[in-house]
N, C-alpha and C positions, 0 to 999 in steps of 0.2 A: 398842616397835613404832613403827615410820617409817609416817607417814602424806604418801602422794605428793599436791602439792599439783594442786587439780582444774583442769582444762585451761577449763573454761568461766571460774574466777576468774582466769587470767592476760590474758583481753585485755576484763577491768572497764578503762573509760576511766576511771572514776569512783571512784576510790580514795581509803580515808577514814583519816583520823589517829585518834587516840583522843582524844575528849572532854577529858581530864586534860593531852591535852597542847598544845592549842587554846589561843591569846593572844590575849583580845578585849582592844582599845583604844578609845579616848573618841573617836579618829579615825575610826575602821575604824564607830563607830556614828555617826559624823555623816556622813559617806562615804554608808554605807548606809537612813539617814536621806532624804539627796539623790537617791539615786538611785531609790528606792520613787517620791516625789514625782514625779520628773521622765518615770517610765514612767505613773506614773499620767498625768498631764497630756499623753504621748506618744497614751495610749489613747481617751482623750476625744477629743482631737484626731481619731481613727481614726474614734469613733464619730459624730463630727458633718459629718465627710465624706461619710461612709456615709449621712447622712439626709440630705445636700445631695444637691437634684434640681438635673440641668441637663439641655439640651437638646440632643442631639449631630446635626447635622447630616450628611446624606451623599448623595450627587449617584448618581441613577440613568439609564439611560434612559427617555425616556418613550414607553409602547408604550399608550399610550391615546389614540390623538391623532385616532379616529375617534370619540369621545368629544363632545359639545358644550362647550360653555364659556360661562358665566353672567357676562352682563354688569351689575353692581348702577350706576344714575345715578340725578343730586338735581343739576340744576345749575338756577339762577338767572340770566334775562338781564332786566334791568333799562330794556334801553332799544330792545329788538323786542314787538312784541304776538306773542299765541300764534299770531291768525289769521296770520301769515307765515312761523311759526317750519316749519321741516321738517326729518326726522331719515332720514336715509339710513345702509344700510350696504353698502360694496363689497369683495369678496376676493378672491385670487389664484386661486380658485377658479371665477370668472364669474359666482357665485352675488349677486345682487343682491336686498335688501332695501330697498324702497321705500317712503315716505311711514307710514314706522312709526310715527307721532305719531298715526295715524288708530287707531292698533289699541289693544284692550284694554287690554294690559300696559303702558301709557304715560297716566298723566293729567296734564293741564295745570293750573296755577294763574296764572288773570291777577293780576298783580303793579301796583303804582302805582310811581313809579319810586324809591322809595325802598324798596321788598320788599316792602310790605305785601300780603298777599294783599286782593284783591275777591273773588273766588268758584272754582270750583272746576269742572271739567266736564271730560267728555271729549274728546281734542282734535278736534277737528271745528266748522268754521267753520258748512258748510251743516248745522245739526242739523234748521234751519223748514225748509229748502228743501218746499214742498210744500201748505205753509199757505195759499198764496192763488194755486193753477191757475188756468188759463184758460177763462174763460167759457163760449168757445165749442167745444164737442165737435171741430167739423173743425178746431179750429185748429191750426197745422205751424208751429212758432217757426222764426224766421231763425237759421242757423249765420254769417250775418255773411259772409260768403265763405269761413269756415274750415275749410267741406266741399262736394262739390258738390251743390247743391239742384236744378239745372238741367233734371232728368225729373220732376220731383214730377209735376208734371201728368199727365204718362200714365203712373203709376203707382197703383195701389190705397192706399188710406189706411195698411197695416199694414205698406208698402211703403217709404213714403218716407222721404226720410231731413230728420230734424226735430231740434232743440236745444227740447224742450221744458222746458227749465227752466235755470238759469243754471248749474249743475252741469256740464249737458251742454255748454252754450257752451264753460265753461272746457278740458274734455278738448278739445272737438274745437278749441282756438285749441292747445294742448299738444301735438295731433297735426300740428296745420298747422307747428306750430314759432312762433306771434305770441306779440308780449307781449299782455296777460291789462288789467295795470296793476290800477283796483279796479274795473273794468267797469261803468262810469260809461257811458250812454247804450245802456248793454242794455237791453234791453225785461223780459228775464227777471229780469236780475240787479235791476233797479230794483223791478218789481214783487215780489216775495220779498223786497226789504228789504238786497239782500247788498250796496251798496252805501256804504246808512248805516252799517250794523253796521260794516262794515271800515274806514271813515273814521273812526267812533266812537272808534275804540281804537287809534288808532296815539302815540297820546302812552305807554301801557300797556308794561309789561315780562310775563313769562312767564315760569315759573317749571314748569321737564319734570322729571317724576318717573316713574320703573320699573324694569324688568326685559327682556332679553331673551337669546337663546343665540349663542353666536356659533362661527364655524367655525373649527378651533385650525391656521389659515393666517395667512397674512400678510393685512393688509386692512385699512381705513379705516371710522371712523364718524365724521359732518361732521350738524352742524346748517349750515345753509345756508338764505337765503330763499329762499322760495315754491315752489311746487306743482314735481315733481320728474318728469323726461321721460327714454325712452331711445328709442336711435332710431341706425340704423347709424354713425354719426358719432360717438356716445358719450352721456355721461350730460350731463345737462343740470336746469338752474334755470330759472323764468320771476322774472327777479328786475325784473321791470322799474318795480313798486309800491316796492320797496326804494332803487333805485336813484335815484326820483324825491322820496323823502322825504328830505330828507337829516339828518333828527335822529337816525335808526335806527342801531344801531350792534351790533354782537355780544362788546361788552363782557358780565364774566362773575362768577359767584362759584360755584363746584363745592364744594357742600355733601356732596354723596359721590361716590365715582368708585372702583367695586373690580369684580375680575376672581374668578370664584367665589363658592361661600358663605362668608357673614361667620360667621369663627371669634372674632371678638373676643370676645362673652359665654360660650363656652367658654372661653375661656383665664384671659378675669377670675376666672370661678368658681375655678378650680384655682390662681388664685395666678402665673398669667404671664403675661407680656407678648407680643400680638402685634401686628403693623403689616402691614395688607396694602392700606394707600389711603392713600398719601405726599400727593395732591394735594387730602385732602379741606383746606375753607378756604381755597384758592388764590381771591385774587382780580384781577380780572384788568382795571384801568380808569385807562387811562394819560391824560393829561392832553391830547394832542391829538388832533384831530376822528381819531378811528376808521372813521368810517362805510365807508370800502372797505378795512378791513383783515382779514386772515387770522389767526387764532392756531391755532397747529398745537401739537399735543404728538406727541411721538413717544414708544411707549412699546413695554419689553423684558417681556415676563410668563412666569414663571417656574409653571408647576402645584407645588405643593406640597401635601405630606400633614403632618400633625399626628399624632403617636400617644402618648397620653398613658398615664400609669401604672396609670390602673384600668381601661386597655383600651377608650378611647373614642378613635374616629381618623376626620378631619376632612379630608375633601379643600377644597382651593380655590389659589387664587396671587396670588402677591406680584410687582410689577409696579417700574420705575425709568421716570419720565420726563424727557423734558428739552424745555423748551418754549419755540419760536420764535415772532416776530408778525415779519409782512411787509402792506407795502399790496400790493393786488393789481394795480394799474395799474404796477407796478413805477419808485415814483417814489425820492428819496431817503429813506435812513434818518433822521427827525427828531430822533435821538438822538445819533447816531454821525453826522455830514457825511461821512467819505469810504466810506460804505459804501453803494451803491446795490443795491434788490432787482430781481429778473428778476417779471417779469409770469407771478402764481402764478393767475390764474382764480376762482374764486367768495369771494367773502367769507363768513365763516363761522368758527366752530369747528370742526376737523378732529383724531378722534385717532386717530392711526397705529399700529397695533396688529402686533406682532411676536412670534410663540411661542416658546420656548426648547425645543430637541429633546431637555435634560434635567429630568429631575423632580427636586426635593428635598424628601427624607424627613428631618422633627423629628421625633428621638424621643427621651422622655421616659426619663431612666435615674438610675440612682443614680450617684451619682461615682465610688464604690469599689464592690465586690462584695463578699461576705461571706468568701469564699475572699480577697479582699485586704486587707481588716479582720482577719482570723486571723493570714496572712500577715507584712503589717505589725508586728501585736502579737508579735506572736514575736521577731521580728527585730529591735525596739526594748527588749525586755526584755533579750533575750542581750546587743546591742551596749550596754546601758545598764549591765550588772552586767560586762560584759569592761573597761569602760573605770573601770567601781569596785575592780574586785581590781587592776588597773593603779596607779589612784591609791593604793590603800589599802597595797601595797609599797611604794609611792614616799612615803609619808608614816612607814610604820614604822622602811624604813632612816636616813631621813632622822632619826625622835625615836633609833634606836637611837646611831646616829653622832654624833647630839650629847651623848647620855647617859656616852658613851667618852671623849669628850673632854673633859667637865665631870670625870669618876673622874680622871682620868691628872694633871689639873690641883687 
């Protein structure tokens, strides 16, 4: 009886000899020896990629840009007292923030000029203004000519217009447009004290510390001296106490300086590295008289998200500066001879703040996937045993072909 051979056994790729008629050799098992090894250590290799985390980078648009933006400062000036220090911010927006060393989110540390703090308070020079009024109930303080007082007289008491305390003087010499200086021979300012205090401390440095939001436009933030004016012509400083001291100087040391919330003790816990405040440490105290000079940093900020593996994700952004010093009387460069500056306006710290209209997104990923760890492993077993049965012919013809030649001989 003919037994027709079955149609599924003719296309077996995998077709097998018999046992008895199999040639194992000393080769063919060190051959295969190597190659077990070498897929082994192929595979490890798969599985330690697979457990290497890296961070893959990728650039979006950024459609949050009605969003605020958190300004983190710690900067040290060593050689302005606080009472002069002021912190303005301006943007392409018209939005102006003003005299923001008065508020809250900002505390002052008087500093000796070597950094050491003296004490600590809110910034605000007049905190007494108040402690020692005037005696006399009808009394109407002189505005000094810096408003007009000229009807007082046929005016009712709740009427007239008065500089009852040296506070007020200063606004109304700020609305006249006069310099202020330390308001020496005010009647106000002497009685309240505001004249010693502020002569007191001009040997003193200042030390601003906080927080504030800023608008994700183009726009400037400038420590600049003294009390800070707008008015149709533009923005304006009464620097004219600055101007007459000449030890004062906006020499600098930026102990932090970052745009968003600080992701760094997220990242340390987890094991990575992040940098989003290049300029913390910068200091900034060059050898000649600075006292009318500018330092400007111009600076690129980028919004960036963090998304890490066990699903914790971290807004904030990473910023590049690059930082110029000019004198502002636009005299020559002391450094460089053939370079002269143009006449840059207020002396000060100035950082020029620029938003990026991309966001970038770190995320946290494995190297390989587990479909490419399979993958991988597959494809180095096959390629490792195709390159064994290769060798392991090439080594059999070769003992057979010497075994013929040694018989014949």
């Amino acid at each position: 009886m003919i037994v027709k051979k079955s149609t599924l056994l003719s296309i077996d790729a995998f077709s097998k000899t018999q046992e008895d008629v199999r040639i194992r050799t000393k080769s063919g098992a060190i051959i295969t020896i190597c190659c077990i090894v070498i897929t082994l250590i192929l595979l490890l290799n798969e599985y330690i990629q697979y457990t290497h985390i890296v961070s893959r980078p990728t650039l979006v648009i950024d459609r949050e840009r009605n969003l605020k933006l958190e300004l983190n400062l710690d900067i040290t000036f060593p050689s302005i007292p606080c009472d002069l220090l002021n912190l303005d911010i301006l943007d392409d927006s018209g939005e102006l923030q003003l005299d923001l060393l008065q508020e809250g989110s900002f505390t002052k540390t008087r500093v000796d000029s070597n950094g050491n703090a003296l004490d600590s308070m809110k910034f605000k020079l007049d905190d007494e203004v108040g402690e020692y009024p005037p005696q006399d109930d009808n009394y109407c303080g002189s505005c000094y000519g810096a408003l007009d007082q000229s009807n007082n007289d046929n005016l009712p008491k709740d009427e007239k217009v008065c500089c009852q305390d040296c506070e007020q003087v200063r606004n109304a010499y700020l609305t006249a447009g006069w310099a202020f200086f330390d308001g020496k021979k005010i009647e106000q300012c002497e009685r309240e004290g505001y004249v010693a205090r502020i002569n007191s401390h001009l040997n003193e440095g200042c030390r601003v510390k906080g927080d504030v939001l800023l608008n994700r436009i183009h726009g400037n933030i400038h420590f600049a001296p003294g009390r800070a004016f707008q008015n149709t012509k533009g923005h304006f400083h009464d620097t004219s106490l600055y101007e007459q001291t000449l030890s004062l100087n906006f020499n600098h040391i930026i102990n932090h300086l970052s745009f968003g919330k600080s992701v760094e003790q997220l990242a340390e816990v987890r094991g990575a590295s992040v940098s989003t405040s290049p300029l913390d440490g910068q200091q900034v105290s060059p050898s000649f008289d600075s006292h009318l000079y500018r330092y400007s940093y111009f600076t690129k900020i980028v919004p960036t998200r963090y998304e890490w593996l066990d699903g914790v994700v971290a807004e904030t952004a990473q910023f590049s500066a690059t930082f110029h010093e000019s004198p502002v009387n636009g005299a020559m460069d002391p450094e460089h001879p053939h370079i002269r500056h143009s006449r840059t306006g207020l002396p000060g710290v100035f950082i020029y703040f620029e938003m990026s209209p991309l966001k970038v997104i770190n995320q946290e990923q494995h190297f390989k996937s587990w479909s490419g760890v399979f993958l991988h492993g597959i494809t180095s077993m096959g390629g490792i045993l195709a390159v064994g049965t290769v060798l392991d012919k090439i080594f059999y013809r070769a003992q057979r072909t010497i075994q013929k030649r040694s018989a014949t001989y």
